[in-house]
KETILUM-624403 format. One record per residue: x, y, z of N, C-alpha, C in turn. Coordinates in steps of 0.02 Angstrom, whole numbers. Example, Ala and Ser with C-alpha at 12.3 -4.5 7.8 and 13.67 -1.06 7.14 Angstrom:
# KETILUM-624403
     n.px     n.py     n.pz    ca.px    ca.py    ca.pz     c.px     c.py     c.pz
      660     -284      390      615     -225      390      660     -165      390
      642     -112      354      684      -53      357      645        2      394
//
This chain:
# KETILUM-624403
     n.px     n.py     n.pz    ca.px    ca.py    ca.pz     c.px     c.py     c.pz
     -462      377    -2768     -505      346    -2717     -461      301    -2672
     -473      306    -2625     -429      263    -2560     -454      201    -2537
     -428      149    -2558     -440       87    -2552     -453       42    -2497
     -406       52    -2461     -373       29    -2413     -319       72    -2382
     -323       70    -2307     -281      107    -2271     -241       58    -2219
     -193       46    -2204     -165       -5    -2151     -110       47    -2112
      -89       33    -2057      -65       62    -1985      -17        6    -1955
       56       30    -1944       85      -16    -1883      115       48    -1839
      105       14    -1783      111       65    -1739      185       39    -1703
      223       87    -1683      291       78    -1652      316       96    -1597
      335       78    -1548      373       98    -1479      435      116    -1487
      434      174    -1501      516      201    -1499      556      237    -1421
      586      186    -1410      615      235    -1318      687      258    -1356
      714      296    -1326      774      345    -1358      806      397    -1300
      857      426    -1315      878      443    -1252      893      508    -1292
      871      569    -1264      872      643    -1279      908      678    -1230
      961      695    -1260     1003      751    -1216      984      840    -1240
      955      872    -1188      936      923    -1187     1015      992    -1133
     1047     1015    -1194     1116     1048    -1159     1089     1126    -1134
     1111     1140    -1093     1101     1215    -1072     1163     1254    -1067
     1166     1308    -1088     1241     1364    -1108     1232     1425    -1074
     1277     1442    -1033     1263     1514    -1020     1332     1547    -1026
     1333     1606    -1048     1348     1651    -1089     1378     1713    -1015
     1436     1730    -1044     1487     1777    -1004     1510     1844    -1034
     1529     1894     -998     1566     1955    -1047     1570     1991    -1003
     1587     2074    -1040     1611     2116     -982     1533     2179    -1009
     1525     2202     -971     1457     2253     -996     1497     2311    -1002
     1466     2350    -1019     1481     2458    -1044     1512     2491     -987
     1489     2438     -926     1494     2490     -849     1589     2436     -850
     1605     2404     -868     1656     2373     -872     1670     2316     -819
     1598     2293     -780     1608     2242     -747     1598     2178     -774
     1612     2122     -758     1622     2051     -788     1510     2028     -761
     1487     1993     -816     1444     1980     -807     1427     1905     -841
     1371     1857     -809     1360     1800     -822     1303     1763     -808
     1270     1756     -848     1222     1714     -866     1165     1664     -793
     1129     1652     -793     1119     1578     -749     1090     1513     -798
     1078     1479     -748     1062     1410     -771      988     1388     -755
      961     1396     -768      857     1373     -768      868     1325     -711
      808     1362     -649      807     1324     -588      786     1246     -591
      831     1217     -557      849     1121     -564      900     1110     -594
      938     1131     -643      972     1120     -674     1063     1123     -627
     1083     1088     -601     1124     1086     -545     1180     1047     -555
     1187     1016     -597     1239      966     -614     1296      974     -683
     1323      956     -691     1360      948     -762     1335      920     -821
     1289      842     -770     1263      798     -806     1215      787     -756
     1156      773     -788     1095      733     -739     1033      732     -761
     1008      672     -738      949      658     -783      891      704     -775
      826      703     -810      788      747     -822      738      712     -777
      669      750     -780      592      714     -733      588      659     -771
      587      664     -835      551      579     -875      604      529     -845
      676      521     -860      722      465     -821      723      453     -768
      695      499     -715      684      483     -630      621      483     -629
      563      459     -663      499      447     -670      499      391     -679
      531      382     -731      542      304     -765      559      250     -703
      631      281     -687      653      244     -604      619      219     -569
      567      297     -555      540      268     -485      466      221     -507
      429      218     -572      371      187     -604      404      116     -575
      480      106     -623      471       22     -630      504        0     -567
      521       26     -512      560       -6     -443      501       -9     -420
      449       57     -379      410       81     -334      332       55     -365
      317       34     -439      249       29     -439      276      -47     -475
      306      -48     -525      301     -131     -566      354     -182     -530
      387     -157     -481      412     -192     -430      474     -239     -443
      509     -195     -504      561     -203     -536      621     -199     -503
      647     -236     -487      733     -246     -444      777     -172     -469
      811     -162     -433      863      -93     -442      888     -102     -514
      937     -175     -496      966     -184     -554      954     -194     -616
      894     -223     -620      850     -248     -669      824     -201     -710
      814     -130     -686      803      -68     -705      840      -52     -720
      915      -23     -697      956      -13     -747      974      -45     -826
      983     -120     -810      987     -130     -852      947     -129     -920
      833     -108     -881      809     -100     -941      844      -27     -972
      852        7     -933      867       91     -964      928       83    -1016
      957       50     -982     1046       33    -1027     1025       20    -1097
      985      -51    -1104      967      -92    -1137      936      -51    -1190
      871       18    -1184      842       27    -1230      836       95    -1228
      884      127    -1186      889      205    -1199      944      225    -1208
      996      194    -1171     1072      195    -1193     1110      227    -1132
     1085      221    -1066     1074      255    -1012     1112      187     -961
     1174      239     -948     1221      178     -907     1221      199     -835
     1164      211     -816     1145      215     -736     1165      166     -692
     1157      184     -626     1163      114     -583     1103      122     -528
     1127       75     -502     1069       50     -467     1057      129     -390
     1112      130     -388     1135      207     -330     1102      274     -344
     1115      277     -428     1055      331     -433      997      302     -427
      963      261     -457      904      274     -445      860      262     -374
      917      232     -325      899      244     -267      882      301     -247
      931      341     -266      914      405     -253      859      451     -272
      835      441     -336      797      455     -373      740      439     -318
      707      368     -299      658      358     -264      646      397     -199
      727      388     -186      712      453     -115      691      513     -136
      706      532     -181      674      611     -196      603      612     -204
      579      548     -233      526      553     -244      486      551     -197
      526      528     -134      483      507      -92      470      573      -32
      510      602      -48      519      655        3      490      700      -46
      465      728      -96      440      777     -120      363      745     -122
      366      686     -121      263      673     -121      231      649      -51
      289      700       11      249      685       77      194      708      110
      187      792       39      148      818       65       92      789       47
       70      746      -16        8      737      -48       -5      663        6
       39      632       16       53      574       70       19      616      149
       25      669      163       17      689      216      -69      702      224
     -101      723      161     -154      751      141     -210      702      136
     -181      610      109     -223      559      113     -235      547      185
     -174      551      226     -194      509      277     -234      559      328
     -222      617      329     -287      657      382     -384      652      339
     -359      638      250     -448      606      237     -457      506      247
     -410      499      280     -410      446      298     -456      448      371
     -421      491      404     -458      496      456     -522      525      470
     -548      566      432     -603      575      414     -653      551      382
     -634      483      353     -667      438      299     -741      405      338
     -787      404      317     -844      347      360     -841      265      355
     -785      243      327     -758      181      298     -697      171      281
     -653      139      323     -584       99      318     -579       46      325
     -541       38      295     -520      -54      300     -426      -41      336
     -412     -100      375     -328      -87      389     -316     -165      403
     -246     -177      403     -234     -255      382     -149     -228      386
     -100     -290      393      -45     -272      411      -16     -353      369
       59     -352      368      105     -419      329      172     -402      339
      200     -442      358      274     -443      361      308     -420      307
      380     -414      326      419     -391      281      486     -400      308
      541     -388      250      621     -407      286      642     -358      256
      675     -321      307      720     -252      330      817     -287      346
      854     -282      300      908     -297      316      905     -347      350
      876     -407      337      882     -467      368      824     -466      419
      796     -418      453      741     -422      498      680     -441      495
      648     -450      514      557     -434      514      541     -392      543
      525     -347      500      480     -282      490      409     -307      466
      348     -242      488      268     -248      461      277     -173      442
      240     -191      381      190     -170      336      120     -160      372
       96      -84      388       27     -103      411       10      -50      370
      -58      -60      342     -105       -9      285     -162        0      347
     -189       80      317     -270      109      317     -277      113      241
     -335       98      223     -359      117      153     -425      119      124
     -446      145       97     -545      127       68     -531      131       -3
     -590      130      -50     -570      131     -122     -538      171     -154
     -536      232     -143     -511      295     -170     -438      328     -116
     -406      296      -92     -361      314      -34     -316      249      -12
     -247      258        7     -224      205       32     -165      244       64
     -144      218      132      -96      240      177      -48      180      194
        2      180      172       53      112      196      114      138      261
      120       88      295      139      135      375      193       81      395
      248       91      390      307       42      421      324       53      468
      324       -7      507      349      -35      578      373      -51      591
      456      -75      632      488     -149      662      460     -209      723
      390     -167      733      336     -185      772      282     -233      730
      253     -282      771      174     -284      738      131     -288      792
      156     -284      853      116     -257      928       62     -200      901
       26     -162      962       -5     -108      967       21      -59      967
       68      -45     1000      116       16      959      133       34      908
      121      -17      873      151        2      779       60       36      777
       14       28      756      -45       87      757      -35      144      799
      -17      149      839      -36      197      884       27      257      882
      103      204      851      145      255      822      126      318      763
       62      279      733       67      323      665       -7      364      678
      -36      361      733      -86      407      758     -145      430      714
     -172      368      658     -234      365      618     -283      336      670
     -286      291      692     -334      247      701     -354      285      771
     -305      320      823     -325      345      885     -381      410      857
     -389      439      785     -414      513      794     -495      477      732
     -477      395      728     -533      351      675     -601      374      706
     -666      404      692     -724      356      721     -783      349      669
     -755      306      610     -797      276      561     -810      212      576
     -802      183      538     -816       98      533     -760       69      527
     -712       31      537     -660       14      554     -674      -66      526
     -644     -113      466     -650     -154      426     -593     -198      464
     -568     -254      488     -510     -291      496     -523     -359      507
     -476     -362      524     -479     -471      530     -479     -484      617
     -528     -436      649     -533     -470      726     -469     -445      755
     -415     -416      739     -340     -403      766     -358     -366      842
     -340     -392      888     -350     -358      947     -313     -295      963
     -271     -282      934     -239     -203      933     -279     -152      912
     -303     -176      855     -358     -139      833     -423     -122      854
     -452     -167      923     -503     -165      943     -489     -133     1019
     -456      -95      991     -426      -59     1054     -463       29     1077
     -468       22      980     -474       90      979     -569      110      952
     -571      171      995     -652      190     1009     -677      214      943
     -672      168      874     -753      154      814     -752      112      805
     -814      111      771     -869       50      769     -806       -6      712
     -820      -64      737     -767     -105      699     -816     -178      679
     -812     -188      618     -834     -237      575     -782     -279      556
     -790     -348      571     -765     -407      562     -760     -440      502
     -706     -453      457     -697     -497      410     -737     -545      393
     -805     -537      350     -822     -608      357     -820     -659      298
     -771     -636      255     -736     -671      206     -687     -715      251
     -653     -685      306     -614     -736      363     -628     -766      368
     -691     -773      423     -743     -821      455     -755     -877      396
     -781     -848      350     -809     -915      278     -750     -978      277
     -695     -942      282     -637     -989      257     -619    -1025      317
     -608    -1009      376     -631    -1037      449     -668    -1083      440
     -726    -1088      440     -801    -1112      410     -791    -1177      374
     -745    -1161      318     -741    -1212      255     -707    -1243      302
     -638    -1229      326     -586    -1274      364     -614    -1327      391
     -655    -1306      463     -693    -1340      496     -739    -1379      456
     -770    -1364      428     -835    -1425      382     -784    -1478      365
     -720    -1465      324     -667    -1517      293     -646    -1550      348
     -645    -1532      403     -576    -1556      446     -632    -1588      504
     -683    -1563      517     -731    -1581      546     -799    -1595      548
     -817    -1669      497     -894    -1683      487     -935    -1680      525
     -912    -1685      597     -963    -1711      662     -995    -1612      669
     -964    -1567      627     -989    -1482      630    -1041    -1473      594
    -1104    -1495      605    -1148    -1485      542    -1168    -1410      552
    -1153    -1365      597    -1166    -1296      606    -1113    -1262      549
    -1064    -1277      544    -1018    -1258      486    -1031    -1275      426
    -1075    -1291      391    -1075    -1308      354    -1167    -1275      331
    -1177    -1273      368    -1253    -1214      345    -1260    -1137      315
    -1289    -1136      256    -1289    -1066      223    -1322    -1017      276
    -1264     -967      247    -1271     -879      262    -1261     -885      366
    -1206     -839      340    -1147     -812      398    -1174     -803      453
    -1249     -768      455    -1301     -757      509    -1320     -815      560
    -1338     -861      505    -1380     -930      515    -1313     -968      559
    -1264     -950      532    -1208    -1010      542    -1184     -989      624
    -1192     -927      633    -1181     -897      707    -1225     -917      754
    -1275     -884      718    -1330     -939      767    -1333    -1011      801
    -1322    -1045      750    -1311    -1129      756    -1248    -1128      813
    -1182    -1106      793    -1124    -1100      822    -1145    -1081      911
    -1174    -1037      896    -1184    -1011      990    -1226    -1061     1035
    -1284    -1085     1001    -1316    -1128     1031    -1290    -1211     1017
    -1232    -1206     1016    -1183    -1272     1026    -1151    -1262     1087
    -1145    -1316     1132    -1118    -1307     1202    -1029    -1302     1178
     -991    -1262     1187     -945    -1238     1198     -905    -1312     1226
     -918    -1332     1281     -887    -1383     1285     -848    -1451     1240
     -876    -1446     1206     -868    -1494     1177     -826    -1475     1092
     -804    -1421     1115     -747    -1396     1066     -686    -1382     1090
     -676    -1424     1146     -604    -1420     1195     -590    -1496     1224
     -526    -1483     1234     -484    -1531     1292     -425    -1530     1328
     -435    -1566     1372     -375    -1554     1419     -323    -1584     1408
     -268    -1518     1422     -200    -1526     1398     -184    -1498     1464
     -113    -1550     1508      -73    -1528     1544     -117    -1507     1624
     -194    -1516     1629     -223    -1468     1689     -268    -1385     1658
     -246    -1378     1599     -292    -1316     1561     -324    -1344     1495
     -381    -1317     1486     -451    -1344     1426     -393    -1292     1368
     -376    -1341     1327     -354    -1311     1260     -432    -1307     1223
     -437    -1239     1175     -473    -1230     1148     -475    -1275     1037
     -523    -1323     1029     -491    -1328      953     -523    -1253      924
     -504    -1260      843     -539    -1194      819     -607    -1196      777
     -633    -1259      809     -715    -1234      816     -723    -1188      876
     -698    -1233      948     -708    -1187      986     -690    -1109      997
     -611    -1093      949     -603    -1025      941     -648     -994      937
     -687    -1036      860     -726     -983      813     -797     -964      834
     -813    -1017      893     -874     -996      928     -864     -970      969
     -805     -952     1007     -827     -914     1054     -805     -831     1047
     -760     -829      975     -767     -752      945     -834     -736      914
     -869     -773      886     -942     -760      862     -994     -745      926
     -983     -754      986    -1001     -775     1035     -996     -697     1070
     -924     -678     1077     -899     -618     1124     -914     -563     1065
     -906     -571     1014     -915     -506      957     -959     -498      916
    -1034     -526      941    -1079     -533      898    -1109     -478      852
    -1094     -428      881    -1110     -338      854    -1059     -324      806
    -1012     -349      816     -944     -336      746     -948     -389      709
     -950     -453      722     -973     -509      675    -1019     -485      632
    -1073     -455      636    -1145     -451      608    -1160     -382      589
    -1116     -324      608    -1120     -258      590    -1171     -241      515
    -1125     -283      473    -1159     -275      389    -1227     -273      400
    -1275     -292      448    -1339     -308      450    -1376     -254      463
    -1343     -232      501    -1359     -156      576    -1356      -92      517
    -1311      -85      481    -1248      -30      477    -1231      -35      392
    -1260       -8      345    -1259       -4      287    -1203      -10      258
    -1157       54      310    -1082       76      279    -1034       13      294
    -1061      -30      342    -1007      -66      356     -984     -115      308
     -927     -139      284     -911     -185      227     -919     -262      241
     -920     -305      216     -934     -386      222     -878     -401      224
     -811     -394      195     -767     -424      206     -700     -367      192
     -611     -391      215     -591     -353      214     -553     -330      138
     -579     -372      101     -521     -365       28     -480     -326       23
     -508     -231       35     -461     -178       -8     -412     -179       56
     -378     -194      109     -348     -201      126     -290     -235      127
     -315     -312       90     -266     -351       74     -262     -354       -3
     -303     -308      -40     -257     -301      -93     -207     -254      -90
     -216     -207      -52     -175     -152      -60     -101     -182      -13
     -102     -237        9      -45     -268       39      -21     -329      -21
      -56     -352      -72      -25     -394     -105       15     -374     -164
       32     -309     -160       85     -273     -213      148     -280     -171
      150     -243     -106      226     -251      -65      230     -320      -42
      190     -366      -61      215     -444      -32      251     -484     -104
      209     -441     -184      240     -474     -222      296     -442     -246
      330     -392     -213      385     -326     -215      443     -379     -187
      422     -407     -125      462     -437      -87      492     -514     -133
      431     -518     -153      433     -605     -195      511     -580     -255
      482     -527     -285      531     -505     -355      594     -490     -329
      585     -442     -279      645     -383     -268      682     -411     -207
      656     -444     -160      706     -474      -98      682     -421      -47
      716     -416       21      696     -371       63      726     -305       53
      726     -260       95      776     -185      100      834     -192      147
      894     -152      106      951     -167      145      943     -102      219
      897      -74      227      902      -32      259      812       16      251
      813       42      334      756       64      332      737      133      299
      787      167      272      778      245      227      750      197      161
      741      128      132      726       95       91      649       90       82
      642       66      132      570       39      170      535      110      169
      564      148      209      500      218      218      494      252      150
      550      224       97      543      278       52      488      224       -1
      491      177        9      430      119      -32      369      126      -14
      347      136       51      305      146       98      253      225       83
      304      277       56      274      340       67      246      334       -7
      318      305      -74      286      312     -150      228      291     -175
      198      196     -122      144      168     -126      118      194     -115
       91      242      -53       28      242      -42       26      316      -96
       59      338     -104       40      413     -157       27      376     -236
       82      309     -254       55      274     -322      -16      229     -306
       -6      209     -269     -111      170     -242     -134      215     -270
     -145      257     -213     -215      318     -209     -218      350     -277
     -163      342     -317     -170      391     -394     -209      337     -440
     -183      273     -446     -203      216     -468     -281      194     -462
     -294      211     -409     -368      213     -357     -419      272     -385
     -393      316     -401     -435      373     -434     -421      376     -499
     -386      339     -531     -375      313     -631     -355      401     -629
     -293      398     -611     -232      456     -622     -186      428     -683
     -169      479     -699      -97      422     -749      -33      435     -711
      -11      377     -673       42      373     -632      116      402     -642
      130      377     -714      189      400     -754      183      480     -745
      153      517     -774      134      570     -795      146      618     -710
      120      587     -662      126      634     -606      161      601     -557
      228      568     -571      285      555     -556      340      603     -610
      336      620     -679      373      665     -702      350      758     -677
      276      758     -635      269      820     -619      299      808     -548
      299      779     -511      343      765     -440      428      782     -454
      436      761     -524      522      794     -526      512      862     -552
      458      876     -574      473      962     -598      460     1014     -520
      446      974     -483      423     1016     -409      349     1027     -414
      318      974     -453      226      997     -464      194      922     -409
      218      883     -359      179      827     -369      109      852     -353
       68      795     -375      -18      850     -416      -35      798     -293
      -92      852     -318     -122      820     -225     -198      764     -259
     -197      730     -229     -252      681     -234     -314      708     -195
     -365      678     -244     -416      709     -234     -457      649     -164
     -469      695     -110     -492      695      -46     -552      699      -12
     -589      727      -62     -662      724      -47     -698      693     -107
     -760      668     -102     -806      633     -149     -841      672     -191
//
């Protein structure tokens, strides 16, 4: 009879060398004959899909420094890489998952709901942007040396958009012909500012976003400015009333418009992975860096986004399988 049963469970990482041999001679007809080598197999020495999986998981998704990666591989597989391969490694990856990369962003454009949002970044010492399209199940990351209107209009989503269009008021963005809904998780924090910074606002400080617009418009404008130099500087009460004021149909969309979202979150979450990339890892010494971070995110998002197992179809991306993300609902 079995009493008791107890379990420890173990993480064993290990490093498996898998050798391939091919075989030579002369045949009956008396010519010299020889073997091949199983397609991929190209090198003397070189790592397999799981070690350039591994690479690109802990640089491109856990936001693990080059070096820092080598040294985990060294450390617990016995794997004296450097930081050069697995650069390389990411480029491959990145260039073999452009097609599934290519495939989000045209159901991007087809989507009845996007959110887009943009953040700096340092390119060999520069400032570079980061600008995303994305909804729950999809994410597109789009690098720029721009954060003008040209950086959208370079990457030709938003000109072919006509869903609902989610952002923070960005006037580049309100450039382009769909319906566009206003941040109003923005506005709230606006809102709070002003109530703190300004008691004499009792319009700021009144429940629900509707009510608070209201109050805001029927406040004389005047008296949220002053003169500086010969021109009425605006403070940012007066900003904030007179964008509630000129955009009252995108302010208030959520009301009208079912699909439209309340605020912009999945946008700026899907930007607070490459901002904490930057925090860990430092900037890119170069822009083949950047586009190749840029193309792996949005193919590791969108897999992440549909509860894919990431690992798993980063080792089918090195066998020549990367899997396509699913595009319709």
């Amino acid at each position: 009879m079995l009493a008791e049963r107890r379990q420890v469970v173990e993480v064993v990482i290990q490093r498996k060398v898998i050798e391939y041999r091919i075989v030579g001679g002369t045949g009956a007809c008396g010519r010299a004959q020889r073997s091949t080598f199983p397609a991929g197999i190209e090198a003397p020495v070189q790592y397999g899909p799981g070690g350039s999986a591994f690479a690109v998981y802990m640089t491109q998704y856990q936001l693990l420094p080059y070096q820092r990666t080598a040294e985990v591989l060294n450390e617990l597989a016995g794997l004296g890489t450097s930081p050069g391969t697995l650069q390389r490694a990411v480029w491959v990856a990145a260039t073999r998952t452009e097609v599934p990369v290519t495939a989000i962003r045209r159901a991007l454009v087809a989507a009845p709901v996007a959110h887009a949002d943009e953040t700096g970044r340092r390119v060999n010492g520069n400032l570079y942007r980061l600008h995303v399209l994305s909804t729950d199940r999809l994410t597109a990351c789009c690098p720029h040396p721009k954060r003008g209107a040209e950086a959208p209009d370079a990457f030709g989503l938003l000109s072919q958009f006509v869903g609902v269009l989610g952002h923070h008021h960005w006037s580049a963005y309100e450039r382009y012909q769909c319906l566009h809904a206003f941040c109003k998780a923005h506005h709230l924090r606006q809102l709070i500012a002003i109530a703190e910074r300004s008691p004499s606002q009792p319009w700021a400080t009144d429940k629900g976003i509707a009510h608070r617009q209201r109050r805001a418009l029927a406040d004389p404008l005047r008296h949220h400015s002053h003169r500086t130099r010969g021109r009425i500087k605006q403070s940012p009460a007066g900003n904030l009333i007179r964008r509630l004021r000129e955009h009252r149909n995108e302010v208030l969309r959520f009301l009208t418009d079912l699909r439209a979202p309340f605020d912009n979150n999945p946008a700026e979450r899907d930007l607070r992975m490459p901002k904490l990339q930057q925090k860990v890892s430092g900037c890119f010494r170069s822009d083949t860096g950047g586009d190749a971070f840029a193309i792996t995110r949005s193919c590791l998002s969108t897999r992440r986004k549909q509860s894919d197992d990431i690992f798993n179809s980063l080792v089918l991306t090195f066998q020549g399988q990367p899997p396509m993300p699913r595009v319709t609902e």
